[in-house]
FIPA-754338 format. One record per residue (C-alpha): residue number from 1; x, y, z. Coordinates in steps of 0.05 Angstrom, whole numbers, plus 5000, padded with zeros to 4 digits. Last residue first. Layout:
N
k|x|y|z
NUM|X|Y|Z
...
***
This chain:
300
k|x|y|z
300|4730|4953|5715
299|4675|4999|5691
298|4713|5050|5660
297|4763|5009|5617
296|4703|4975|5587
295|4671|5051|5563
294|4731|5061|5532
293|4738|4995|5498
292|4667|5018|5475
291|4678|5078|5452
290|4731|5057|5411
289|4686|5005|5370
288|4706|4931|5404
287|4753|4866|5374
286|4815|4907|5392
285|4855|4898|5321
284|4793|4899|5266
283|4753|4943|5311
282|4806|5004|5321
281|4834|4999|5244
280|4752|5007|5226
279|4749|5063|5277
278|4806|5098|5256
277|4796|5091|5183
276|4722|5111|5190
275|4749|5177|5229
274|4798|5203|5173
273|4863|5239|5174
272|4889|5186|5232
271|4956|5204|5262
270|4948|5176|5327
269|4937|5253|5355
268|4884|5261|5311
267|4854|5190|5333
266|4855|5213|5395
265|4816|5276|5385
264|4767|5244|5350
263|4756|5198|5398
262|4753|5255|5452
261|4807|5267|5503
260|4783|5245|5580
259|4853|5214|5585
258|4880|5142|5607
257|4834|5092|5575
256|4834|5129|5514
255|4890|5151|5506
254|4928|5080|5518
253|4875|5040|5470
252|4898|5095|5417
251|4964|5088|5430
250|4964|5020|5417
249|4924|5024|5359
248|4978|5077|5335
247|5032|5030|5342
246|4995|4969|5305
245|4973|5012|5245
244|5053|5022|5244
243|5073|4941|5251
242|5021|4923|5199
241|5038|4971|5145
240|5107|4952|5151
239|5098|4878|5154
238|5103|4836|5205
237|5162|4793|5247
236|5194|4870|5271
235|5264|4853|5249
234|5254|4799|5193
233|5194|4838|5170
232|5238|4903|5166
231|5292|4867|5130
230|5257|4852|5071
229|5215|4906|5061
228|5269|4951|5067
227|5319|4912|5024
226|5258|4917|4964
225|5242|4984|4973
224|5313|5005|4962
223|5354|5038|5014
222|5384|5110|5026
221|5347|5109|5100
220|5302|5171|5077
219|5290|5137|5014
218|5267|5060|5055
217|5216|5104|5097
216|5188|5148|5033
215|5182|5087|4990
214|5147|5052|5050
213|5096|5105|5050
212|5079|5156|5108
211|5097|5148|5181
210|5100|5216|5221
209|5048|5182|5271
208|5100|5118|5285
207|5139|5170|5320
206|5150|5148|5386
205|5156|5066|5372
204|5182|5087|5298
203|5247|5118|5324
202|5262|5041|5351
201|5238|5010|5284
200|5284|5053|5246
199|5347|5040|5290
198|5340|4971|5277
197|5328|4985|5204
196|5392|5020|5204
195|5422|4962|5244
194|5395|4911|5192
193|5432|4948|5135
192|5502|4931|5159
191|5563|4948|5202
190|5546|5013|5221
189|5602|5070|5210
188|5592|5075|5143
187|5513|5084|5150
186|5516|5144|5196
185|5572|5177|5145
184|5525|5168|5087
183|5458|5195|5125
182|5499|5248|5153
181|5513|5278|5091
180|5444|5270|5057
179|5408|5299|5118
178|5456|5354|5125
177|5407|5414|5100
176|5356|5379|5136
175|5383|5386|5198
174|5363|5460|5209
173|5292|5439|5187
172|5283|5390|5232
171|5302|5419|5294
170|5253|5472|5274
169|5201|5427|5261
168|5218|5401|5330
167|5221|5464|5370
166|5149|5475|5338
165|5126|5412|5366
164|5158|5428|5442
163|5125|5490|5440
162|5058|5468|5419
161|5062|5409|5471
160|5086|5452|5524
159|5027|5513|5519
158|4971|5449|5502
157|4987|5406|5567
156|4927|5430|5602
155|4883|5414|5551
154|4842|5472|5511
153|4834|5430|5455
152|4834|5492|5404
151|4918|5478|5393
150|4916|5410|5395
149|4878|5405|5331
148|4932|5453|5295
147|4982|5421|5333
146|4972|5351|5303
145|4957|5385|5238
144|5029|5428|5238
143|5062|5351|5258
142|5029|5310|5206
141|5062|5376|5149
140|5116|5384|5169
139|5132|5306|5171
138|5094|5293|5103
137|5141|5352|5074
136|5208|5309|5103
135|5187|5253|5071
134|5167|5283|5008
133|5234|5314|4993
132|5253|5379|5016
131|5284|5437|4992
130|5269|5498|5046
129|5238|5563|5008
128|5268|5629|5034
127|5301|5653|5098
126|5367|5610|5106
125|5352|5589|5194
124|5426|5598|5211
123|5402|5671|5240
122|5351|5642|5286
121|5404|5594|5324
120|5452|5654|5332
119|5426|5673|5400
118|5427|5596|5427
117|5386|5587|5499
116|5336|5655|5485
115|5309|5610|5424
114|5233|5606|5456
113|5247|5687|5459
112|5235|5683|5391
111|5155|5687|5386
110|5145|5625|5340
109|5091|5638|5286
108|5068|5572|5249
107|5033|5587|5181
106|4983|5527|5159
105|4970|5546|5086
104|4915|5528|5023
103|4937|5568|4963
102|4892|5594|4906
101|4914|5558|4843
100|4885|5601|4777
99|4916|5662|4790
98|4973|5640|4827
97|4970|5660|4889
96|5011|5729|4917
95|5040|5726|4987
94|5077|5794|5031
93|5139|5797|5066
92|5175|5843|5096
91|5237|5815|5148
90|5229|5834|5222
89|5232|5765|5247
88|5258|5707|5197
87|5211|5681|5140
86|5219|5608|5130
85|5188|5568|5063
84|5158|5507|5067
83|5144|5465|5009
82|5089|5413|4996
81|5037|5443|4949
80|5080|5492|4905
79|5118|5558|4921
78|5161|5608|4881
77|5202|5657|4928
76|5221|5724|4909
75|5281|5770|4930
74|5296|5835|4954
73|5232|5861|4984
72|5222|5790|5001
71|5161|5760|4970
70|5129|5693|4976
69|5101|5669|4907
68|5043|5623|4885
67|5013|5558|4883
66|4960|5512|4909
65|4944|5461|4965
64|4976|5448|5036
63|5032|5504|5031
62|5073|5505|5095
61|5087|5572|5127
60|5142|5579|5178
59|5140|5651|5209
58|5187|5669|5262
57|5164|5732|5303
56|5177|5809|5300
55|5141|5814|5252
54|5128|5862|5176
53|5072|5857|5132
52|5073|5877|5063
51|4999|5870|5036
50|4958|5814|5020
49|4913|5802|4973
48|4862|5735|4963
47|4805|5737|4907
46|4815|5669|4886
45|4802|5651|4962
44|4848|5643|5014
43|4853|5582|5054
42|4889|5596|5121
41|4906|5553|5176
40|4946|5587|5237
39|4993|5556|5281
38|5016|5593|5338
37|5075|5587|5382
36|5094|5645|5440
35|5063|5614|5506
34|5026|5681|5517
33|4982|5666|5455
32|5009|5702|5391
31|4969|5744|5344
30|4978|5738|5275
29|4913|5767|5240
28|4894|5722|5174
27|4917|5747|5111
26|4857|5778|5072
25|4806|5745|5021
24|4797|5683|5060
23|4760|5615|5053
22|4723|5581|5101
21|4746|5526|5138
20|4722|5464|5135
19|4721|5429|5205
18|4782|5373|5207
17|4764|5303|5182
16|4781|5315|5113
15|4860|5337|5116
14|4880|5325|5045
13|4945|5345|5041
12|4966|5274|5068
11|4930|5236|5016
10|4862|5204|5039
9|4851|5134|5009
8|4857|5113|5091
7|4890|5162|5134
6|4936|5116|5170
5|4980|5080|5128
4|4990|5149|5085
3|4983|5113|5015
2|5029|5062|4978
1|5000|5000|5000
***
């Protein structure tokens, strides 16, 4: 199966099982809670404008849908569906859509006081477009959704969990730019392919929700689909698909019988884009609906 393994036929832009927002002429206000991250998601209409705005704030904006440009004073940006593209504090900018490709964007605004431990840290973030590859994009792009939905949860944890993510997308991008590097030296100094997928499976127990394809998990490991197939079942005894739907289950179970959060608020945080997937994954695995393994838990 090629898809996301957890949203179903849904592709990772497509983020169904969140409330439709309505679309925008105007950029959306930028107003930062007192924790300092905020993740906005704005779909503008054909007849979107925006003009120059200027922050004192990081500003990551991730393009879920459509086309268009992010302007510097000094420089332009072309965008597509997938890329990020970093605007540092107190730099102009302004967006333009494509005429006939209105743009769909979560924007994540990180007051940069969170960077007080490393002054510089800001400054080696390249303003501009980031090159990614489709690993990295699905990665950005799971993570802005899981704190887009865990941003209007009210939940006590919300001001550490939104600063913590952001930290992490920011961790991300800085080590991007050596991914390719460091994947070479990190594989010559292991003695053979089953210890990268032995490090794989271990990263997957905490971030099985940041699973997308098998072509995505064998590229960002520099092997062939084949050799990851292969030596992933003889590590983990299942299949791929199996082993990640089998995380999140667990996790699931877990939530629910440890937190008041709602179904669809667990199955968010699983990594589920669609509810039917959850629930049908839930079923086939536990034997029960999710309510009802929740409702089981409570009586005992």
């Amino acid at each position: 199966m090629d898809g996301c393994p957890l949203a179903g036929v849904t592709g990772v832009n497509e983020i169904v099982a969140m409330p439709k927002q309505r679309l925008t002429d105007r950029a959306l206000h930028e107003n930062l809670p007192e924790w300092g991250v905020l993740v906005l998601e704005s779909h503008h209409s054909p007849q979107f404008t925006m003009e120059w705005r200027e922050h004192s704030f990081l500003k990551m904006v991730y393009v879920l849908r459509g086309r268009g440009v992010l302007e510097f004073q000094d420089r332009v940006h072309h965008f597509d569906s997938g890329d990020l593209v970093i605007v540092p504090p107190m730099t102009a900018n302004r967006i333009t859509d494509a005429p006939d490709a209105a743009s769909s964007l979560y924007v994540c605004c990180i007051d940069p006081s969170l960077f007080a431990f490393d002054d510089g840290l800001i400054s080696r973030l390249h303003r501009g477009l980031v090159s990614g590859n489709p690993h990295f994009s699905n990665r950005v792009a799971t993570q802005l959704r899981r704190m887009r939905h865990h941003q209007v949860s009210g939940d006590l944890t919300r001001p550490i969990s939104m600063v913590a993510s952001a930290l992490r997308i920011v961790e991300w991008v800085m080590q991007l730019g050596e991914s390719t590097a460091g994947a070479n030296v990190s594989r010559g100094r292991r003695s053979n392919d089953r210890e990268i997928i032995e490090d794989y499976v271990a990263r997957l127990a905490t971030e099985f929700y940041e699973a997308s394809t098998i072509d995505s998990a064998a590229a960002s490991l520099g092997l062939s689909r084949r050799a990851f197939t292969k030596l992933f079942q003889e590590v983990t005894g299942s299949t791929w698909l199996t082993h990640v739907r089998r995380l999140a289950i667990n996790h699931a179970k877990h939530q629910l019988a440890q937190t008041n959060l709602s179904i669809a608020s667990v199955a968010f945080e699983c990594g589920f884009n669609d509810l039917s997937t959850f629930y049908r994954q839930f079923k086939s695995q536990v034997g029960v609906s999710p309510k009802s393994y929740r409702q089981s838990i409570a009586a005992d």
